[in-house]
Backbone bond lengths (Angstrom), bond angles and torsions (degrees), N, CA, C in turn:
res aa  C-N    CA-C-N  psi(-1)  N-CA   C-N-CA  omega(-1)  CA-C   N-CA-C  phi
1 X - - - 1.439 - - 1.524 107.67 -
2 X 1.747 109.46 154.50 1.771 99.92 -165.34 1.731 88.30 -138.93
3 X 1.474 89.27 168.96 1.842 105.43 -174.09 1.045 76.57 -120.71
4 X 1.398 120.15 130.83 1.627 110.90 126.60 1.709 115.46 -131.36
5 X 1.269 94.68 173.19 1.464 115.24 -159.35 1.642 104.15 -122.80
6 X 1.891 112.10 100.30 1.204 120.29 176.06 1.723 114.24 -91.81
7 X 1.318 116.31 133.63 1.368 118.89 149.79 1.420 119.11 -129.49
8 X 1.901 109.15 -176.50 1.407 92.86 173.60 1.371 126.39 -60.00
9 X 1.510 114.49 -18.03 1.569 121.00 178.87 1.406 122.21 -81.07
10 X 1.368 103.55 6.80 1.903 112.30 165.04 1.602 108.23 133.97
11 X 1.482 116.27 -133.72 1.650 103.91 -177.81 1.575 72.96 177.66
12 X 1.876 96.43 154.43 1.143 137.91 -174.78 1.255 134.97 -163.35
13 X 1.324 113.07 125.91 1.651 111.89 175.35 1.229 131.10 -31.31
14 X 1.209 147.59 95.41 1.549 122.22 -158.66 1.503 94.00 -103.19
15 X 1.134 131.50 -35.83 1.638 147.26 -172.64 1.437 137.48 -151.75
16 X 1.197 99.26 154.65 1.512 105.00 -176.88 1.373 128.25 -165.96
17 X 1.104 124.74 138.26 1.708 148.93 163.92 1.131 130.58 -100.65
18 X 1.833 109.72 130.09 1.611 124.02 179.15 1.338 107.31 -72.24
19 X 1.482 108.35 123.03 1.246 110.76 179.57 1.670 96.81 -99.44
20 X 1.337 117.61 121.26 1.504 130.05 169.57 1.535 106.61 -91.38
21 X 1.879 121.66 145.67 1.185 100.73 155.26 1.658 109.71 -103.74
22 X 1.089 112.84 177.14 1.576 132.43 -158.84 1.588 87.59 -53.96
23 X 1.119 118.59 -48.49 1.722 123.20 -164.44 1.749 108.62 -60.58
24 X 1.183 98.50 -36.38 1.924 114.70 168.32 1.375 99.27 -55.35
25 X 1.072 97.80 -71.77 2.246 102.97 -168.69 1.230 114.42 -67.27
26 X 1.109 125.33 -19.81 1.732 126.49 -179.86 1.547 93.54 -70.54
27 X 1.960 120.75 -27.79 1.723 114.67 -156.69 1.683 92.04 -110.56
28 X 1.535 114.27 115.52 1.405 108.64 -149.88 1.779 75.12 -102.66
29 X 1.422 127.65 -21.45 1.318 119.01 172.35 1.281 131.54 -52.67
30 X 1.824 112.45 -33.47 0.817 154.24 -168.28 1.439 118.88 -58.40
31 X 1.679 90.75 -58.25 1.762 125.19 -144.19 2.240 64.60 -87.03
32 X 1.145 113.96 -72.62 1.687 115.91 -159.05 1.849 87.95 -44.43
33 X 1.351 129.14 -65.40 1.538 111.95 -157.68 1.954 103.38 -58.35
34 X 1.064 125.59 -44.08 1.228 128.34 148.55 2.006 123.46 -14.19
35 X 1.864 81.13 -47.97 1.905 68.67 -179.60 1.919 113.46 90.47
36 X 1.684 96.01 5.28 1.695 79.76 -165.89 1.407 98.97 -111.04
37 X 0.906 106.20 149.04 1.729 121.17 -178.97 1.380 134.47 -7.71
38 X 1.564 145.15 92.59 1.003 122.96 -179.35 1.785 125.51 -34.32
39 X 1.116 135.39 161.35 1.353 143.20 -172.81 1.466 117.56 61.74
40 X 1.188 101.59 -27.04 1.919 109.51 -172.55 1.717 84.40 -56.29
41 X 1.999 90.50 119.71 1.321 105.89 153.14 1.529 127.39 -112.94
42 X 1.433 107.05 -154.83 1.719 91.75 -172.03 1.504 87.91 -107.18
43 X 1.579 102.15 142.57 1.701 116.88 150.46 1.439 89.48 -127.63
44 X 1.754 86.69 170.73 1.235 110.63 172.81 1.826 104.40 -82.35
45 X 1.468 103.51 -172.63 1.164 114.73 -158.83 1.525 132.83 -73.38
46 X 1.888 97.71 -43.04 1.175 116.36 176.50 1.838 96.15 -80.34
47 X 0.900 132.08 0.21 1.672 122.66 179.57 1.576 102.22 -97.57
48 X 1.247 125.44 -16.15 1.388 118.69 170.81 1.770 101.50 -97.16
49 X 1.039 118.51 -28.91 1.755 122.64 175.58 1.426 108.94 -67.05
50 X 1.670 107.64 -23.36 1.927 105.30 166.59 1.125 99.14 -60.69
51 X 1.547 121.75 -76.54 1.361 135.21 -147.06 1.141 92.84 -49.33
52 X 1.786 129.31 -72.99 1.609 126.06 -172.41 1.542 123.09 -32.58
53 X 1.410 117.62 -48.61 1.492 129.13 161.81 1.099 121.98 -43.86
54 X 1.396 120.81 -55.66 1.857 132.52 162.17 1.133 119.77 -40.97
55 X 1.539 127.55 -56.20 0.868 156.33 -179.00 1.673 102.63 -56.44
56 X 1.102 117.52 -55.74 1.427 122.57 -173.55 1.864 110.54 -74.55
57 X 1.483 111.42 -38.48 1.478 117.48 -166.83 1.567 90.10 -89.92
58 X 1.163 131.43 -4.82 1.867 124.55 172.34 1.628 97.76 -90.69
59 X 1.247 117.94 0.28 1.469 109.02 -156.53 1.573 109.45 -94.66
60 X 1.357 121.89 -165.55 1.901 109.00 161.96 1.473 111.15 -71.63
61 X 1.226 108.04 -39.77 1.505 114.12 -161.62 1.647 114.03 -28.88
62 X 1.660 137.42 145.94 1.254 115.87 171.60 1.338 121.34 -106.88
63 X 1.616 113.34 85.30 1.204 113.45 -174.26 1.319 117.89 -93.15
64 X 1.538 107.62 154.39 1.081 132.35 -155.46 1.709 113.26 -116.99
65 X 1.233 113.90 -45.82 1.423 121.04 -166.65 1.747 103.39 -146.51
66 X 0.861 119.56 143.50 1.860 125.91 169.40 1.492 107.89 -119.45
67 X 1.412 117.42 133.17 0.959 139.72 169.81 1.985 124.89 -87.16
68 X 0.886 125.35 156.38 1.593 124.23 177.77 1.170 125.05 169.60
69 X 1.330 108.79 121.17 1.976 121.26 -139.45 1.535 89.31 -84.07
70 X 1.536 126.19 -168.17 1.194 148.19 -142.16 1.441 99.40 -75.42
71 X 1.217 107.65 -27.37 1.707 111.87 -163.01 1.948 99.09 -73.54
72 X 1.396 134.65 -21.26 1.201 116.55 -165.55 2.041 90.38 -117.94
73 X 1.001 102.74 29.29 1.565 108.76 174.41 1.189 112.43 -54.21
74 X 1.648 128.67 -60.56 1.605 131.97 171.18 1.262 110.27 -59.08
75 X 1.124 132.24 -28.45 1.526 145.16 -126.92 2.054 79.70 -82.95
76 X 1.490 120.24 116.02 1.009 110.84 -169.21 1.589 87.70 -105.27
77 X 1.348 127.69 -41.99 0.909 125.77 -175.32 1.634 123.33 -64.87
78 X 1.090 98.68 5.79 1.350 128.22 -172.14 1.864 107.74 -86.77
79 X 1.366 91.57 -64.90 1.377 115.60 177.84 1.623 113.99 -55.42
80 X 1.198 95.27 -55.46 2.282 109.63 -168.56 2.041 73.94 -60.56
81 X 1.249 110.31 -73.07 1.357 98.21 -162.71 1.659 125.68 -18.10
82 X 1.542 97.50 -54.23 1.419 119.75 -179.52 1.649 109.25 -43.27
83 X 1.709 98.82 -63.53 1.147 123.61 155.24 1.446 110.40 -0.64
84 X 1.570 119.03 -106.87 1.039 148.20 -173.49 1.114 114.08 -60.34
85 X 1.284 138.79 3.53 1.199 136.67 118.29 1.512 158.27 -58.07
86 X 1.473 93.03 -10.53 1.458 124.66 -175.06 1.467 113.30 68.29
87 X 1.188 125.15 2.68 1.849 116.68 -168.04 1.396 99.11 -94.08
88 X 1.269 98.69 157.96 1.346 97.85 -163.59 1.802 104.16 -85.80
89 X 1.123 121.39 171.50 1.331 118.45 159.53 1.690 117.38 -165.66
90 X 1.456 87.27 -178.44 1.725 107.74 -172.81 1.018 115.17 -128.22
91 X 1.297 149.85 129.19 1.607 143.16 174.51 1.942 104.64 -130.79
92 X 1.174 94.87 113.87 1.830 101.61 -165.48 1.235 100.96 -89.29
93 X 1.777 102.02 126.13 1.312 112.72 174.82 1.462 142.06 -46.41
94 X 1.309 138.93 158.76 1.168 139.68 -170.02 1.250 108.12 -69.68
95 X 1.412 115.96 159.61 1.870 104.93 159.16 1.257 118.42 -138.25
96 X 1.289 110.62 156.75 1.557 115.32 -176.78 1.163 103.56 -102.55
97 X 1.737 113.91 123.15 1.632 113.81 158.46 1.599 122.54 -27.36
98 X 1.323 84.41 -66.97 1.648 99.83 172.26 1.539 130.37 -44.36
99 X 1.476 114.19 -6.43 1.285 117.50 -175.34 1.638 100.07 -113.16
100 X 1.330 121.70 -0.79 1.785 112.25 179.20 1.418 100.79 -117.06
101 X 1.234 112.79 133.34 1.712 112.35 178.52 1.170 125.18 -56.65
């Protein structure tokens, strides 16, 4: 999963997190031939998209608004977070195949 950070002067990755699924971290043989981090366990998605957000609004950068596509739509804890941060944001709705001709 990736951060990036748009202005009018362009956009850039600022951060990012391995998203493992549960079936990865349950295989600790796995996770070592892999090469990936001891302790790294599994979260879900929007719990590493907090941290990245945190991470970014503690930072210099001067952000203004956060963005987050269809996948953190339920993600309530996602939202209050946003919330309680005061920044503003947008999270773009899902779509149904079935709804575009």
């Amino acid at each position: 999963m990736f951060a990036a950070y748009t202005s009018a002067k362009g956009r850039a990755l600022v951060d990012r997190e391995l998203y493992l699924p549960k079936s990865w971290t349950e295989d600790a043989d796995r996770c070592r031939a892999a090469r990936i981090p001891e302790g790294k366990s599994f979260a879900f998605k929007p719990k590493l998209a907090r941290a990245m957000v945190r991470r970014a609004l503690n930072s210099a950068l001067p952000i203004a608004w956060v963005t987050a596509d269809a996948a953190y739509r339920r993600g309530w804890h996602f939202r209050r977070m946003l919330e309680e941060t005061g920044v503003g944001y947008v999270r773009c709705p899902s779509h149904s195949r079935s709804s575009h001709p």
